[in-house]
C-alpha positions in Angstrom: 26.7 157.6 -18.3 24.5 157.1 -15.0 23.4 154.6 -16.3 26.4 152.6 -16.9 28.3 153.8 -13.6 25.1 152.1 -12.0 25.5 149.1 -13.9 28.8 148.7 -12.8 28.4 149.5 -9.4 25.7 146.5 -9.5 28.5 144.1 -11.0 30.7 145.0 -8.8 29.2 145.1 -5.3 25.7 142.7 -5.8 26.5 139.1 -5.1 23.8 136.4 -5.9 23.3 132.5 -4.4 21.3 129.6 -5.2 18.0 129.3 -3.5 16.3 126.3 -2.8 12.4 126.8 -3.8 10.6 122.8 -4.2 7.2 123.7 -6.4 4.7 121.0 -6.5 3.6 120.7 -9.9 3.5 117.5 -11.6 3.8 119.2 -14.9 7.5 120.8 -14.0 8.3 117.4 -11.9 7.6 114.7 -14.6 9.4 116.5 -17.4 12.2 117.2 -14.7 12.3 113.1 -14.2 12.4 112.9 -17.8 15.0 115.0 -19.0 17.1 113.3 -16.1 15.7 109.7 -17.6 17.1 110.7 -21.2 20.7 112.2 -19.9 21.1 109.2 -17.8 20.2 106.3 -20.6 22.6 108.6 -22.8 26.0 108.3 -20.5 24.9 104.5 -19.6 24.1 103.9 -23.3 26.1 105.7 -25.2 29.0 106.7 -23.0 29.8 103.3 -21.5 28.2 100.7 -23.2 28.2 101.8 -26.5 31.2 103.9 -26.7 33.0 102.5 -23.5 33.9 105.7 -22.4 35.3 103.1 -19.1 38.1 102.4 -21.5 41.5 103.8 -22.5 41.9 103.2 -26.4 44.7 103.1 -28.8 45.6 103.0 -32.4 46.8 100.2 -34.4 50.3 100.0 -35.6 50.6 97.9 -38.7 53.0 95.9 -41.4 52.1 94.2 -44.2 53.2 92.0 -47.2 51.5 90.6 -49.8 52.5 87.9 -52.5 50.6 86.6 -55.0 49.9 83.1 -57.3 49.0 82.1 -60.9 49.8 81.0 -64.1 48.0 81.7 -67.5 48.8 81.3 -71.2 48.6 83.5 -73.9 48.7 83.5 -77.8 49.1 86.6 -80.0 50.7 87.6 -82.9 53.6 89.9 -81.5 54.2 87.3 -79.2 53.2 83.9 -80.2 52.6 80.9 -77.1 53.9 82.6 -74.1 53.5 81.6 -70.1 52.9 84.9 -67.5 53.9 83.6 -64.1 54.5 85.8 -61.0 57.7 87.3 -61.6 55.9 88.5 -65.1 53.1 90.2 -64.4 53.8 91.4 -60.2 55.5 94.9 -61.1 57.5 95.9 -59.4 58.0 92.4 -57.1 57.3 94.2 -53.2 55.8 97.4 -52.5 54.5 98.8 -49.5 51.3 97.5 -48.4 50.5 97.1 -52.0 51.0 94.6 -54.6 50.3 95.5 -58.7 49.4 92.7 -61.0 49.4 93.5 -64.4 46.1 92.5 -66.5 46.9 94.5 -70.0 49.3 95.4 -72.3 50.4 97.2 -75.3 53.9 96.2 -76.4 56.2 97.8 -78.7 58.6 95.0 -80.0 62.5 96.0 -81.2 62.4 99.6 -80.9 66.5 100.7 -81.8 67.3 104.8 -81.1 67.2 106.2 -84.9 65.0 108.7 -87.4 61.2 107.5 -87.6 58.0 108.8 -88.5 55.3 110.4 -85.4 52.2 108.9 -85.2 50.0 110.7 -86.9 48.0 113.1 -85.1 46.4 117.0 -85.5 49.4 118.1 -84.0 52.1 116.5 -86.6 50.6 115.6 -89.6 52.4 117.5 -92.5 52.6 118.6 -96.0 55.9 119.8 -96.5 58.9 120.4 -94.3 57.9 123.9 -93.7 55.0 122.1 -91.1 57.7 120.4 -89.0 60.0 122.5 -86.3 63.4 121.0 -85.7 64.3 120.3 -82.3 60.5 120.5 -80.9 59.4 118.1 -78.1 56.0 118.2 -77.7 54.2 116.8 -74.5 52.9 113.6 -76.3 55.8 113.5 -78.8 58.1 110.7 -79.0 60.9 112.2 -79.6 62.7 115.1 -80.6 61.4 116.5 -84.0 64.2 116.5 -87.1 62.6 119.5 -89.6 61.9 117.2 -92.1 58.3 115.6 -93.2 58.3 111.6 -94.3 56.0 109.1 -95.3 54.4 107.5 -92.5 52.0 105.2 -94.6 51.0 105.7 -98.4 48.6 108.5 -98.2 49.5 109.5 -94.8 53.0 112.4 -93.8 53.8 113.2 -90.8 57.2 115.0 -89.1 60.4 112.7 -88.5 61.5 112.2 -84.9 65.1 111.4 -83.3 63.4 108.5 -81.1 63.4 105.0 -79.9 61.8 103.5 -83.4 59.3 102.2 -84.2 57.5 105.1 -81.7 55.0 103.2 -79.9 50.9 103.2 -80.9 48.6 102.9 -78.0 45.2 104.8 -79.0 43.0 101.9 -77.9 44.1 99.7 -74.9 43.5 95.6 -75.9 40.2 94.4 -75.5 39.1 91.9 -73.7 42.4 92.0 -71.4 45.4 89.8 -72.5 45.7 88.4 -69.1 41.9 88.0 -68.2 42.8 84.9 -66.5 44.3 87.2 -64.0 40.4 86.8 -62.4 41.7 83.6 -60.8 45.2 84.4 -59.6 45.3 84.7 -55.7 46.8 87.0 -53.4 47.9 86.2 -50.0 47.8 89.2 -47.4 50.2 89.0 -44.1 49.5 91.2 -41.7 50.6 92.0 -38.5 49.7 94.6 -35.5 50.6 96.3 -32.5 49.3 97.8 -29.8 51.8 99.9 -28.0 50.5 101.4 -25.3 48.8 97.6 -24.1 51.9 95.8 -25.4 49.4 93.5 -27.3 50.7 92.3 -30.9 48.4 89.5 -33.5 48.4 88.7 -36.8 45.8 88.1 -39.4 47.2 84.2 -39.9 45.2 83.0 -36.4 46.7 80.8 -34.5 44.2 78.1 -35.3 44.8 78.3 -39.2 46.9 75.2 -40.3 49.3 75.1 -42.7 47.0 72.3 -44.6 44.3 74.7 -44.1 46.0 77.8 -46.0 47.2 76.0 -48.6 43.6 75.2 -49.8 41.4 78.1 -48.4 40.4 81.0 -50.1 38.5 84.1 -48.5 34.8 83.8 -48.0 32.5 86.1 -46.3 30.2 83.2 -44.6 32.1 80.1 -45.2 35.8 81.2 -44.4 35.8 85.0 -42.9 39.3 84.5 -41.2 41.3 83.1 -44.5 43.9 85.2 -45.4 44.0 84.3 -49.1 41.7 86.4 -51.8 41.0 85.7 -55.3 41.8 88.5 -56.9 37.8 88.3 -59.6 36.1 88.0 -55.6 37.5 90.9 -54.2 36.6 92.9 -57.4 33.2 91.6 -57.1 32.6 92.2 -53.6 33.4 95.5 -54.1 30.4 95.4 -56.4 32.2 96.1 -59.9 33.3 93.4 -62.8 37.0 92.6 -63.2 36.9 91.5 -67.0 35.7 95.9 -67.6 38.7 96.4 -64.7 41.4 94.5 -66.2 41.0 96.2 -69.9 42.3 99.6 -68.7 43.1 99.0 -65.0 42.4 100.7 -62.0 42.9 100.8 -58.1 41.2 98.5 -55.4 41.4 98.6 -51.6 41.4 95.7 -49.0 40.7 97.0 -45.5 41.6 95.3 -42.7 39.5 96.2 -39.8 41.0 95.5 -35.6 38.6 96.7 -33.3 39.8 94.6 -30.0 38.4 94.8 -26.5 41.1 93.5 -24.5 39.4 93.4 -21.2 38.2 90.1 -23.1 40.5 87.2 -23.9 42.8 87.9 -27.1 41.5 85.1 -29.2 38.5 87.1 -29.6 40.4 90.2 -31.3 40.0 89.2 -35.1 40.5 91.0 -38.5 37.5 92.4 -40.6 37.5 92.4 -44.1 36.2 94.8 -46.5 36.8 95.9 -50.4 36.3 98.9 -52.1 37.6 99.9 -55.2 39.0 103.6 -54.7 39.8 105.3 -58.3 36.3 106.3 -59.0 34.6 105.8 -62.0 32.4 108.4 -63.2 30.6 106.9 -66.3 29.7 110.2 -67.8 33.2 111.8 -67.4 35.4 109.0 -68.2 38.6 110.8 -68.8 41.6 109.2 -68.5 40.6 106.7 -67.0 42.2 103.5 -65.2 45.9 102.6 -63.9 48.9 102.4 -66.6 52.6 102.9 -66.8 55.4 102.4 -68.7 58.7 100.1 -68.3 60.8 98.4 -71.0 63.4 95.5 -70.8 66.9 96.1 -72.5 69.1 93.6 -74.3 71.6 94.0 -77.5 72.2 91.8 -80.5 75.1 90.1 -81.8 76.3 93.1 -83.3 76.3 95.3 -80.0 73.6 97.5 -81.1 71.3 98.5 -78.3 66.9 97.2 -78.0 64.3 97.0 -76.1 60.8 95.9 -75.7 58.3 98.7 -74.4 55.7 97.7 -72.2 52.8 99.6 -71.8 51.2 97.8 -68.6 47.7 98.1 -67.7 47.0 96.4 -64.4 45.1 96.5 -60.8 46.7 98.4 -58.2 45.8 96.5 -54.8 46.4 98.6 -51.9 46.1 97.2 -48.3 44.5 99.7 -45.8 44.8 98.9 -41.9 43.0 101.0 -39.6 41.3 100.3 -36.0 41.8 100.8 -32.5 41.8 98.5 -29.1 40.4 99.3 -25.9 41.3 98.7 -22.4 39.9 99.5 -18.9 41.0 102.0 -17.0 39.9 104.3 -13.7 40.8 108.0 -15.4 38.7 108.2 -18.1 36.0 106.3 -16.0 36.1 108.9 -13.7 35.9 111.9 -16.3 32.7 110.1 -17.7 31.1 109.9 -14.8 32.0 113.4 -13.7 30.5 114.8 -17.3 27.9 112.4 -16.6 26.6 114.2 -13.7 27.3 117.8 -14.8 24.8 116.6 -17.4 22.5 116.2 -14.9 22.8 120.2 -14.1 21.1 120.5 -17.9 17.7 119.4 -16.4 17.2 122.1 -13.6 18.2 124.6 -15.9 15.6 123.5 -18.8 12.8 123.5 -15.9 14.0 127.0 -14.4 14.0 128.5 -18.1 10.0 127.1 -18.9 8.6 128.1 -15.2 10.5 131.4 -14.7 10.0 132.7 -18.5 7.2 130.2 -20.2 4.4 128.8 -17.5 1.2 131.1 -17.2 2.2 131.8 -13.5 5.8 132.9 -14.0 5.7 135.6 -12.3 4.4 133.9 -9.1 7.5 131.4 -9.1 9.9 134.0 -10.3 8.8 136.1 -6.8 9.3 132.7 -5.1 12.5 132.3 -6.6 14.5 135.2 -6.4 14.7 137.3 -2.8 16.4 140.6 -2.8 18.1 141.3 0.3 20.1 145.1 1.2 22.9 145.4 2.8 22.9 144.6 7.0 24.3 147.8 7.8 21.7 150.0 5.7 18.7 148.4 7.0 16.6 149.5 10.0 15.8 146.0 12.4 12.9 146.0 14.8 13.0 146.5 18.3 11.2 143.6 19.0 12.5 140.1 18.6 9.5 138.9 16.5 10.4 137.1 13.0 7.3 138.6 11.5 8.3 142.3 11.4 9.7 143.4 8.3 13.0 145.1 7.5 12.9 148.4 6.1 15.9 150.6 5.3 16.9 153.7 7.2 16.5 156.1 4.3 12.8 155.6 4.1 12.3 156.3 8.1 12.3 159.9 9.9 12.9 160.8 13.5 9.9 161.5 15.8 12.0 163.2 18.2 11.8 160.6 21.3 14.1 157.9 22.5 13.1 154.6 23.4 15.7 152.3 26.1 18.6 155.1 24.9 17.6 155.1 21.3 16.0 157.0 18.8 12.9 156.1 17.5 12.1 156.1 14.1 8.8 156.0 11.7 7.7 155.8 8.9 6.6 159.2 7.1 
């Protein structure tokens, strides 16, 4: 409890302040100069040149369309000779800031609501009614189950369904793709961006670019870096996969549009950065599921009013257009706050040489005496008579009276 209460009392009524001490020691002084040396080529190097903490940033807002080009032919039995332009395989025709083109397809021709046979699988192969449950719907059904058990094939039963018939059959996805010509079709990319708190607005069609010029360019790292047109086999490629294994099953690629603009340069020199990445993941040794697909079908009836439709299964590349980046201006606030943090940095080197000549250095206790000076309160210390700076202060309590006066005062010594 003493112990504490002194404690206290210590907090409470000691007060401490810096003291100057200079040691010569080139030891303590050079690594002094260096740590300054380092924190001083960090906030000139990294802080302001690298980073350019002199500058007030914001982020990009961004729009963007996309439209793409191409025609191919195909020839299969289901659908004979047959020409795929844009408005065939783009599904659906805009989406936001990203554009699907269809490469692969399973199609289920004339399919009419009536009673059909399941494909057959573990879950509805049969033997006698007794297998089949009226009115199930399985999750990978195709309809709702009747009761009864039919012939799906000669040697083959399996439960009847109330569905669109013939159900559709899609264990194995076409291979290679239908559309493989896809590789060639082209896709142009519009985009435009604002910076709002600099009131600066560009677009990724540069004012240079002709319209002679776009109508024959196509995207090249090197040789054409600012063309907004891609072609849809080089952006697979530079992502560093092959778009004849992409287009079989399908899958999800991403074009990123990079603005990082300096503005306290002139604006011709803030230009888009392209980069590709393909972003559904493809783990070769856990391929489940894998790819892009969905469903759609086109209606129509028949001369006798009776309701079809063609089922599409569409396998196809998903390309989604990803713009991120900021822009940076100069201004005096966060200069200011850098170069303030800057020079409390500074603060970092005395304390690093206090800690290794107070606590590490073989004379520590030398320069911790130099350091620190304990000094008692005025009013409890005993001063000299005499004016002399060399005469030490000793406190009262360790003093007794000798029982003489000296000029009207009591003299004291030491016991």
């Amino acid at each position: 409890m003493a112990g504490c209460c002194a404690g206290l009392a210590a907090f409470l009524f000691e007060y401490d302040t810096p003291r100057i001490v200079l040691i010569r020691s080139r030891k303590v002084g050079l690594m002094n100069r260096a740590v300054q040396l380092l924190i001083l080529a960090y906030v000139i190097g990294w802080v302001f040149v690298w980073e350019k903490g002199y500058q007030e940033t914001d982020s990009v807002v961004s729009s963007v369309t996309a439209k793409a080009k191409g025609v191919t032919v195909t020839n299969t039995s289901a659908l004979g000779s047959r020409i795929w332009d844009v408005a065939d395989y783009v599904i659906p025709a805009q989406e936001e800031n990203s554009l699907f083109v269809m490469t692969n397809m399973i199609i289920t021709m004339n399919q009419t609501q009536g009673l059909c046979p399941e494909i057959p699988d573990k879950t509805n192969v049969c033997k006698s009614d007794a297998d089949c449950v009226a009115g199930s719907t399985g999750t990978h059904s195709s309809g709702v189950a009747t009761g009864r058990c039919v012939l799906f094939n000669e040697t083959v039963k399996t439960c009847e369904v109330a569905a669109w018939c013939p159900v559709e059959y899609d264990a194995r996805a076409p291979e290679p793709a239908l559309l493989k010509a896809a590789e060639n079709f082209t896709l142009l990319v519009k985009n435009n961006i604002w910076y709002p708190k600099f009131n600066f607005s560009k677009r990724n069609i540069l004012s240079n670019i002709t319209t002679t010029y776009l109508k024959s360019c196509i995207y090249d790292a090197i040789t054409d870096p600012f063309c907004p047109i891609f072609r849809l086999g080089n952006i697979v490629a530079n992502a560093g996969h092959s778009f004849q294994d992409m287009a079989v099953e399908g899958g999800i690629m991403g074009i990123q549009i990079k603005w990082n603009c300096n503005l306290d340069r002139a604006a011709s020199l803030c230009l888009p950065k392209y980069s590709f990445r393909r972003l559904d993941t493809r783990d070769v040794d856990h391929n489940v599921s894998p790819g892009y697909n969905f469903r759609f079908a086109k209606y129509y009836n028949d001369l006798t009013g009776t309701e079809h439709r063609t089922l599409i299964k569409a396998y196809g590349i998903r390309f989604d257009i990803i713009v991120f980046g900021k822009a940076g201006k100069f201004d005096i606030i966060p200069t200011m706050i850098n170069i303030g943090s800057g020079l409390a940095l500074l603060g970092v080197a005395t304390v690093l040489c206090d800690i290794i000549v107070l606590y590490c250095m073989k004379k520590k206790y030398y320069y911790r005496e130099k350091k620190y000076k304990y000094v008692a309160d005025y009013d409890q210390v005993c001063h000299p008579l005499s004016s002399s700076r060399h005469l030490p202060e000793v406190r009262c309590s360790d003093l007794v009276p000798v029982g003489r006066t000296l000029g009207g005062k009591s003299v004291w010594e030491r016991p």
